[in-house]
Structure formats: C-alpha cells, structure tokens
C-alpha positions, 0 to 999 in steps of 0.5 A: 953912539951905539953904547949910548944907545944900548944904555936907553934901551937899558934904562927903557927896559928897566922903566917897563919893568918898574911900570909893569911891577907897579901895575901889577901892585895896584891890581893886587891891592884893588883885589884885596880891598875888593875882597875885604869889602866884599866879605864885610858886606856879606858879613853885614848882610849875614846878620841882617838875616840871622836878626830877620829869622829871630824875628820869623821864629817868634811870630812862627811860635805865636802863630803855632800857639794861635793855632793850638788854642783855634784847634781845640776852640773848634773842638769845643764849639760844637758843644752844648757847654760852649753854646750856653757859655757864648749865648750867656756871655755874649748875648746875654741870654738865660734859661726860663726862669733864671734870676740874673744878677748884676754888680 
C-alpha cells in the first residue's frame, strides 16, 4: 500500500506540473495577443494623427496666406487709392463731372 501511495503522489505531483505549465502557456499567449492587439491599435491611432495633422498643416497654410493678404489689405486701407477704389467699386460713387459707362 505504501508503494500505492507513493505512485499517486507521483502521478498527482506530475498533474500540478502539467496544470501549472499549462497555465503559465495560457498567460504568455493572453500576453502576447494583448501585445500584438495593442500595438495594432496604436499603429491605427498613430495614423488617425498623422492624416489629422495633413489636414491642420493645410488649413494652418491657408490661414497664414488669409493673414498675409489681410496684412497688406490694412496696410493699404488707409490710403487715398484705396478709398476711391472702394467708393467707386462698392458704392458706385464718381467725381464731379465724371460720365460713367455701363456694358
């Protein structure tokens, strides 16, 4: 009975290492599939970014060129040229005895 006895405990000790390995399998692969799901995630959200910069630099080049062109529009306003051109343009105003004529 003693030898009996001896070759469960055997067979139990063996089972707890194959269970113990077997677990310890398991956590490396969640490990790794948690790895490779993360950084294909990161990868997805790294693009999102770099697609959402493209489009800020080209709204930042269209704004810098609106700026640009207001910049030297307030550099002129002030000006006696560009007070006739936007009373003649906009207001439709002449000088005295000025004859205008339409197409």
């Amino acid at each position: 009975m003693l030898v009996g006895s001896r070759q469960k405990n055997a067979t139990q000790k063996k089972n707890r290492h194959v269970l113990l390995r077997i677990t310890i399998g398991l956590i490396i692969v969640f490990a790794a599939a948690s790895a490779v799901a993360i950084y294909f995630e990161q990868e997805e959200r790294i693009e999102r970014m770099r697609a959402q910069r493209e489009i800020l630099d080209r709204q930042l080049l269209i704004i810098q060129a609106e700026q640009a062109e207001l910049l030297e529009l307030s550099s002129l306003v002030d000006t006696d040229e560009y007070i006739e051109r936007v009373a003649r343009d906009q207001l439709g105003m002449v000088r005295p005895n000025e004859i205008v004529f339409e197409d």
